[in-house]
Backbone as CSV, one residue per row, in Angstrom:
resi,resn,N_x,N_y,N_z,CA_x,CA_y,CA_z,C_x,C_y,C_z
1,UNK,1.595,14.040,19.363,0.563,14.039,18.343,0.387,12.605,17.849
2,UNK,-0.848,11.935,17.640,-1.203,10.620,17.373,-0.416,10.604,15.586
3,UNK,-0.582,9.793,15.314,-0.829,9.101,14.010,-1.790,9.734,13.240
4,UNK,-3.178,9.498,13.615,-4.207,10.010,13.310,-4.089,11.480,12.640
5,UNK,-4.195,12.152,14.058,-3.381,13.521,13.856,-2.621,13.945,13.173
6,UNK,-1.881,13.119,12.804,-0.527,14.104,11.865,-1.354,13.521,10.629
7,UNK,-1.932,12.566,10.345,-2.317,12.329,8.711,-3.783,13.170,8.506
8,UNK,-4.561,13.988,9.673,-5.580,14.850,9.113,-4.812,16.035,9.264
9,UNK,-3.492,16.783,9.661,-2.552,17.934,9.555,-1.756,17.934,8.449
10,UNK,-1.598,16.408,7.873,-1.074,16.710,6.467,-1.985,16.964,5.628
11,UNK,-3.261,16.274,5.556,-4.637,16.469,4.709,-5.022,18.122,4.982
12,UNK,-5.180,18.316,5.850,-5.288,19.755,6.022,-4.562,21.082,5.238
13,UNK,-3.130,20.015,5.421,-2.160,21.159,4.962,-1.827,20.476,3.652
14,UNK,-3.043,20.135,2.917,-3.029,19.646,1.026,-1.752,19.070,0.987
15,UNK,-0.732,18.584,1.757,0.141,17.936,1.507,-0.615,16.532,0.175
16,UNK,-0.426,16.214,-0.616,-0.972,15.106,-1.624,-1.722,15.105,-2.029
17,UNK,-1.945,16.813,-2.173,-3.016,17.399,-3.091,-2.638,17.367,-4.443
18,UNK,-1.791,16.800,-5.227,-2.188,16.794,-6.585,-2.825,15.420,-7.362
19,UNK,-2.634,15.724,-8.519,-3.638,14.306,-9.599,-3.520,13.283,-8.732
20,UNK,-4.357,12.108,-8.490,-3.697,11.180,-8.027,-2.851,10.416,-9.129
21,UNK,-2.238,9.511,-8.138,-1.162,8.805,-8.886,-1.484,7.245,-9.435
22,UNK,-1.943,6.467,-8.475,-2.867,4.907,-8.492,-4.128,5.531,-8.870
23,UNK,-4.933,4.483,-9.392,-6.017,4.460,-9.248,-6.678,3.628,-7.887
24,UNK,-7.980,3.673,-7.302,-8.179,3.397,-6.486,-8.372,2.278,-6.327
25,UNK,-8.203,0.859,-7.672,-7.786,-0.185,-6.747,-6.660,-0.738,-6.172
26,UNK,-5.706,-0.158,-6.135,-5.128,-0.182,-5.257,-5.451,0.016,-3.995
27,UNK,-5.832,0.772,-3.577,-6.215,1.302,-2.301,-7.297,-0.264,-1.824
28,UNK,-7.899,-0.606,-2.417,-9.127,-1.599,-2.311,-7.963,-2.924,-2.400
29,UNK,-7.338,-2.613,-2.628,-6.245,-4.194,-2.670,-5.855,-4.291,-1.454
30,UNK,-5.004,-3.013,-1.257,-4.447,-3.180,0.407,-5.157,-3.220,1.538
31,UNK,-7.071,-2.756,1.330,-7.983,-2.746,2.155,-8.108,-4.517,1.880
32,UNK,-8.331,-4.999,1.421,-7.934,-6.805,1.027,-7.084,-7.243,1.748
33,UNK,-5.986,-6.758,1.743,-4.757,-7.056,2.790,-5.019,-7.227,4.193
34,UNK,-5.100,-5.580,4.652,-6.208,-5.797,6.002,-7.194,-6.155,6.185
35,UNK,-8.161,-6.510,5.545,-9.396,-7.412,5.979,-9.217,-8.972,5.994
36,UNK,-8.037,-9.340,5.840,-7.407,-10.566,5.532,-7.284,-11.669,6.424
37,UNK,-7.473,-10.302,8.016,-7.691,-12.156,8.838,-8.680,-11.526,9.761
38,UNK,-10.178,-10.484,9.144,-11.157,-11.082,9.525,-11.448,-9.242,10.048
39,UNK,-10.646,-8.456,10.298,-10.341,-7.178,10.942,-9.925,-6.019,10.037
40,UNK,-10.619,-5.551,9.573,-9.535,-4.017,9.296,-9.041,-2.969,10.177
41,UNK,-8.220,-3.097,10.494,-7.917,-2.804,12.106,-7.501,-1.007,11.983
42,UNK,-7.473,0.032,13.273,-7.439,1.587,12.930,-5.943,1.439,11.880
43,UNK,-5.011,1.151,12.843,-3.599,1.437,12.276,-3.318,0.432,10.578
44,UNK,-4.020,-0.433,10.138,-3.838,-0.569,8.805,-4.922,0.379,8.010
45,UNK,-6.185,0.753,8.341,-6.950,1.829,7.862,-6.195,3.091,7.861
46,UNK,-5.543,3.453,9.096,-4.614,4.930,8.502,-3.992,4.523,7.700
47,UNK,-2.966,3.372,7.494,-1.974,2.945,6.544,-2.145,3.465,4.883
48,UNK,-3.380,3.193,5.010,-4.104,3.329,3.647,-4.576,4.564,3.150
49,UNK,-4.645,5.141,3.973,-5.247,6.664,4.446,-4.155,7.119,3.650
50,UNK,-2.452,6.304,4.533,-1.337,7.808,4.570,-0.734,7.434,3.021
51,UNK,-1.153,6.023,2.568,-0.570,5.805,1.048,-1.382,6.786,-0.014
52,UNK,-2.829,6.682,0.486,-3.892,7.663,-0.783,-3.423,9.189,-0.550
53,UNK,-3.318,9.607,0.880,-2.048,11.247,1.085,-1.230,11.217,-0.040
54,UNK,-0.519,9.976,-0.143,0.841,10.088,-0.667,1.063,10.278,-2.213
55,UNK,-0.438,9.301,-2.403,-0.547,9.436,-4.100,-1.149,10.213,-4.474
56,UNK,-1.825,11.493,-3.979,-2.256,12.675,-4.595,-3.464,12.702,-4.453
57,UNK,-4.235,11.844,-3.629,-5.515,11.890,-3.616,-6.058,13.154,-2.613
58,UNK,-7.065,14.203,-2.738,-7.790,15.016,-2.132,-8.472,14.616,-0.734
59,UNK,-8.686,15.067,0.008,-9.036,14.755,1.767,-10.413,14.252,1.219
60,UNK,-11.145,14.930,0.287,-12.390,13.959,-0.054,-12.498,13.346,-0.670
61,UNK,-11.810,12.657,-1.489,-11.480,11.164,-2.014,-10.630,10.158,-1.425
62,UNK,-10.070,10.652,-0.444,-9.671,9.465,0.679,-10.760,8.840,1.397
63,UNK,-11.790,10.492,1.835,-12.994,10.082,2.599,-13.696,8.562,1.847
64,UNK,-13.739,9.040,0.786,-14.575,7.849,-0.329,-14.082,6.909,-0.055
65,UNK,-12.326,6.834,-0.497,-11.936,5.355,-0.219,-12.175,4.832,1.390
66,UNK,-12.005,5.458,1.936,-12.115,5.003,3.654,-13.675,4.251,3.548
67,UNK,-14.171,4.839,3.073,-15.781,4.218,3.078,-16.015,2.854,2.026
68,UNK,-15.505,2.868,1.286,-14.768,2.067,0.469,-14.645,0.740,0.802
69,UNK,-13.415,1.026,1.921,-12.592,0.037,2.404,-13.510,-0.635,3.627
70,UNK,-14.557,-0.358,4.322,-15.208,-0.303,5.000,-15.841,-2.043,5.146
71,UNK,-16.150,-2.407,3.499,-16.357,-3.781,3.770,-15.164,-4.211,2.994
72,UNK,-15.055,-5.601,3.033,-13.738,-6.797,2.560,-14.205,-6.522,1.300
73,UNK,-12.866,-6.119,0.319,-12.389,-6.047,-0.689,-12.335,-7.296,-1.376
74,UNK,-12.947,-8.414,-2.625,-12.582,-8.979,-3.283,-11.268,-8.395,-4.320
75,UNK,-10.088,-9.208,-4.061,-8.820,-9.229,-5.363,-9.829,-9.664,-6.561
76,UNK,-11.049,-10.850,-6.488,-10.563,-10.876,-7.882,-11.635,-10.219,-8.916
77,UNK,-12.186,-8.937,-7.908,-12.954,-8.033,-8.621,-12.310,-6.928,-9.386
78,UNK,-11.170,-6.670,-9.084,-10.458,-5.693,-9.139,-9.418,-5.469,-10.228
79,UNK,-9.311,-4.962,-11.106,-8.385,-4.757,-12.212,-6.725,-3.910,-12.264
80,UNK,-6.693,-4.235,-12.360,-5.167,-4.164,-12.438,-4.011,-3.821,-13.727
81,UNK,-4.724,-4.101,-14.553,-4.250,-4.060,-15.525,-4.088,-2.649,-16.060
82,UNK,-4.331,-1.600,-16.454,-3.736,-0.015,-16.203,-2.673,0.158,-15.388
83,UNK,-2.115,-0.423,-14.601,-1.003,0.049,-13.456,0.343,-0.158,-14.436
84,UNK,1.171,0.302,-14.559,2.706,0.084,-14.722,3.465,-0.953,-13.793
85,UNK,4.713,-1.491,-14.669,5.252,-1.886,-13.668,5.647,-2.078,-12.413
86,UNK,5.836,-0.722,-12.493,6.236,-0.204,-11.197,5.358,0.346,-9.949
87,UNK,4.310,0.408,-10.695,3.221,0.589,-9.942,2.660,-0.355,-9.247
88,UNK,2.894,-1.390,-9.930,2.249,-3.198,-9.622,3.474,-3.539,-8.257
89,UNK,4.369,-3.426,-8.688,5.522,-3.458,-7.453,5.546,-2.480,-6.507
90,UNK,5.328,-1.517,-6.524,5.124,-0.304,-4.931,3.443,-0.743,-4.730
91,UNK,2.665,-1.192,-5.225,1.537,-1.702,-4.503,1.383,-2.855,-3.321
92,UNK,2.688,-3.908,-4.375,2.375,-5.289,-3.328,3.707,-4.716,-2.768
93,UNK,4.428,-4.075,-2.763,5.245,-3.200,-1.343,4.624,-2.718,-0.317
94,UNK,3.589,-1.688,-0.661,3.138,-1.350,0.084,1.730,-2.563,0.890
95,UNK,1.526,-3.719,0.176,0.594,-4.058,0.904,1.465,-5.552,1.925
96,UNK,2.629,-5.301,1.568,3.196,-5.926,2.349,3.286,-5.628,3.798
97,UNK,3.803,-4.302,3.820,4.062,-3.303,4.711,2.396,-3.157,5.510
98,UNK,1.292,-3.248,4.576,0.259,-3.292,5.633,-0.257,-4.731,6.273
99,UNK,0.351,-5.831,5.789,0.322,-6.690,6.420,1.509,-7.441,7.397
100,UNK,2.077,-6.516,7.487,2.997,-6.455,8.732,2.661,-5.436,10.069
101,UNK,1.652,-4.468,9.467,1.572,-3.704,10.786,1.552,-3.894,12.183
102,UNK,0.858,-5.106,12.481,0.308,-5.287,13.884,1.383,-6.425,14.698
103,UNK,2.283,-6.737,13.438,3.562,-6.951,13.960,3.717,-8.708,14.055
104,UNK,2.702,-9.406,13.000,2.409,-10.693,12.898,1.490,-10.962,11.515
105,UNK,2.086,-11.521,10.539,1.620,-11.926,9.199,0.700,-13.037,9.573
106,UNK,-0.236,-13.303,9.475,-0.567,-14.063,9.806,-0.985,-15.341,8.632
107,UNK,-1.541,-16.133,8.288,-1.453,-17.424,7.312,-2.576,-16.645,6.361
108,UNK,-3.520,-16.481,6.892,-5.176,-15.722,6.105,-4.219,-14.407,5.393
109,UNK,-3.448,-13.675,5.978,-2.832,-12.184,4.940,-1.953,-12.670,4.095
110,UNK,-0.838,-13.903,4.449,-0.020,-14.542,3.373,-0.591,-14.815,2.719
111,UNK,-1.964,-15.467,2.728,-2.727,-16.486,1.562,-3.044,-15.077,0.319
112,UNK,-3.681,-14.133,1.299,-3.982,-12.922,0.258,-2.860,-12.406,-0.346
113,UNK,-1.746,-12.224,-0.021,-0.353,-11.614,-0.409,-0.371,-12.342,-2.009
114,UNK,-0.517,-13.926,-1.945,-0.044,-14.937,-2.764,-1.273,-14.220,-3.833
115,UNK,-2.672,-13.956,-3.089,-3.389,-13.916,-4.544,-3.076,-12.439,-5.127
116,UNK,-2.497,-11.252,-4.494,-2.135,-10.356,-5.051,-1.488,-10.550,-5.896
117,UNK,-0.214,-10.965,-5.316,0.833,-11.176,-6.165,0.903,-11.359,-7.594
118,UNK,-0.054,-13.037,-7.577,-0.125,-13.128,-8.831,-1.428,-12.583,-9.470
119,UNK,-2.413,-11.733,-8.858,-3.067,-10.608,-9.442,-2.194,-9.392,-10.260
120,UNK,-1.340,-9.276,-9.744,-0.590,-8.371,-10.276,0.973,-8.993,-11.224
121,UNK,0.726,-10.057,-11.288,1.866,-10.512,-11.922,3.068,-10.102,-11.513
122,UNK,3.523,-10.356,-10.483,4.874,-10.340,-10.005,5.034,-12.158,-9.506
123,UNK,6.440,-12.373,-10.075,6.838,-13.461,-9.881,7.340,-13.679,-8.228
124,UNK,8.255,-14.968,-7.954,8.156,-14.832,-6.200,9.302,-14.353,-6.127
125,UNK,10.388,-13.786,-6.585,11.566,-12.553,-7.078,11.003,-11.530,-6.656
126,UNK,10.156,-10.859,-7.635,9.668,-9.764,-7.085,8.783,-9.590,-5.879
127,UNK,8.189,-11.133,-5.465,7.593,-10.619,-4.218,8.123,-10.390,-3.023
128,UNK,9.506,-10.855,-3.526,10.603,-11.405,-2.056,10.839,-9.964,-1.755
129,UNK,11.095,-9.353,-3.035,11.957,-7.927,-2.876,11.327,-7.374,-1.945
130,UNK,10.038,-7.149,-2.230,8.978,-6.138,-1.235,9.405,-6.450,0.340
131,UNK,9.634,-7.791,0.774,9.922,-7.564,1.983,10.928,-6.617,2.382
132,UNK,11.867,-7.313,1.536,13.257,-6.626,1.959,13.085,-5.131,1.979
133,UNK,12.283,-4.340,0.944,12.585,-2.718,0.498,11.680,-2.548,1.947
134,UNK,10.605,-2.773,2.594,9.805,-2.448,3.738,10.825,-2.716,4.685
135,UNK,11.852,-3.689,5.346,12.829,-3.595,6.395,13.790,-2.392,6.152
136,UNK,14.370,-2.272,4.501,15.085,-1.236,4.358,14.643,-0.037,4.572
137,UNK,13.254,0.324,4.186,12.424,1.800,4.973,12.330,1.849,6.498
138,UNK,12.003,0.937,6.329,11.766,0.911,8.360,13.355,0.973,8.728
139,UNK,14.241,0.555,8.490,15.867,1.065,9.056,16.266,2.455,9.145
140,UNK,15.793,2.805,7.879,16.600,4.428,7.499,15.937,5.146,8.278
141,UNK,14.622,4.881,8.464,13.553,6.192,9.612,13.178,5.463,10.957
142,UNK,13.489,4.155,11.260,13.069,3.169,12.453,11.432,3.709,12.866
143,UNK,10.864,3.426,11.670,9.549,3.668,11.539,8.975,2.645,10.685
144,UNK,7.820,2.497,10.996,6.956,1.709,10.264,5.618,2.044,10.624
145,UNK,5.189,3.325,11.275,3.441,3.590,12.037,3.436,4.219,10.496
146,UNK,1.646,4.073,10.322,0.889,5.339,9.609,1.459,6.873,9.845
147,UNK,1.943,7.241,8.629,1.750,8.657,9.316,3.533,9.211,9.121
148,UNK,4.552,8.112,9.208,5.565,8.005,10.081,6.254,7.277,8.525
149,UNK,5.920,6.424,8.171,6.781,5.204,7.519,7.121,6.196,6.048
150,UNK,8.184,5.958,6.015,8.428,6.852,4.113,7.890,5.981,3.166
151,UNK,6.837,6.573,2.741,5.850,5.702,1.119,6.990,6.479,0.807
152,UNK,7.168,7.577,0.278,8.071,8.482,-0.931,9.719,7.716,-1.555
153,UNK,10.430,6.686,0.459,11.821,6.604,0.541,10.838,4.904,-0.549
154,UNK,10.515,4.350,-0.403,10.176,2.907,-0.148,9.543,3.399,-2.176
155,UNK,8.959,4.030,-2.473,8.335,4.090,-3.891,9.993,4.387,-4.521
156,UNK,10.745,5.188,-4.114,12.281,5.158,-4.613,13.031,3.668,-5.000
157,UNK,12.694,3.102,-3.835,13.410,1.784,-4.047,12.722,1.016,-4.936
158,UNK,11.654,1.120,-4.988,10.748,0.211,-6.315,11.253,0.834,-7.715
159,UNK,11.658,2.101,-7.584,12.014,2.709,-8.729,13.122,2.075,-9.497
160,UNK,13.797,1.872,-8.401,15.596,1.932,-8.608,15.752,-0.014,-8.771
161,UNK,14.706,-0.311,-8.650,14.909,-2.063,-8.783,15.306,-2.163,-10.080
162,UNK,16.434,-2.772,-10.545,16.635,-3.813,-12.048,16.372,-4.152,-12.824
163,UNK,15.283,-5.282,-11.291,14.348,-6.203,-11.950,13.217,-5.814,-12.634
164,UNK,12.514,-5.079,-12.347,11.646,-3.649,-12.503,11.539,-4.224,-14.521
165,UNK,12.288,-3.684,-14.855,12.382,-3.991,-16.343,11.600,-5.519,-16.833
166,UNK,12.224,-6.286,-16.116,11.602,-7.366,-16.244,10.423,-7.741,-16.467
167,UNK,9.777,-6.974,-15.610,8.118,-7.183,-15.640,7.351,-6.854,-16.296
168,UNK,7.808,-5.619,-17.464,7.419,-5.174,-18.418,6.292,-4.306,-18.366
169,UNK,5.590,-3.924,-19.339,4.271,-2.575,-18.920,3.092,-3.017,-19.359
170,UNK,2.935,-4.312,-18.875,1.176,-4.700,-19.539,0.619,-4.737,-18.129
């Protein structure tokens, strides 16, 4: 079964059918991520797909965001400021993780990483972490595809960060 496949069999089967959890710029951040060196490519578009699954969004409000994401996302249209701490940190986690997909960061997705980052106010502490918690997900399941990668194990570890406190709730 593709990738694909298993994320319209979880949509099917309302798996992340409740409230959502982000609001949808997020989703438009990490579509930023992947449009970052010029491509929004299938496997970072599911990526995004299987994070909006994850946060509770409905099979037809993914549709939206997919359409959404469709053209390049400006960061510095996008607000941020409603998110929690921790929310601000499992975002640039997760958009780390989508700018690793194709298995090469390239200089154009770092440059965007940097303006997330400090879109979201995480210092370069907290941005470091994100790498590390995305190698530590990809170990425990030796996964990293759409579809496949634990958002649920990887939003744990953002939980369980320290530093987390630090960043405070504005």
């Amino acid at each position: 079964m593709s990738d694909e496949t298993e994320l319209d069999v979880r949509a099917a089967e309302g798996e992340g059918a409740t409230a959502p959890q982000l609001p949808q710029e997020v989703f438009l951040a990490l579509a930023a991520i992947g449009w970052a060196d010029g491509d929004l490519d299938a496997e970072e578009a599911d990526a995004i797909v299987a994070a909006a699954l994850d946060a509770g969004y409905a099979l037809e409000e993914v549709a939206a965001l997919d359409a959404a994401t469709r053209q390049r996302p400006r960061l510095a249209e996008l607000d941020f400021r409603a998110l929690s701490a921790a929310d601000r940190a499992f975002t640039f986690s997760v958009a780390v993780w989508v700018s690793a997909l194709d298995g090469d960061r390239s200089l154009a997705e770092r440059e965007v990483l940097e303006e997330l980052g400090a879109a979201l106010g995480l210092d370069a502490e907290a941005q470091a972490a994100a790498d590390a918690r995305i190698v530590e997900v990809a170990a425990r399941t030796g996964e990293h595809r759409p579809g496949r990668f634990d958002l649920a194990a990887l939003r744990e570890l953002v939980d369980a960060d320290d530093w987390l406190a630090a960043l405070g709730e504005s």
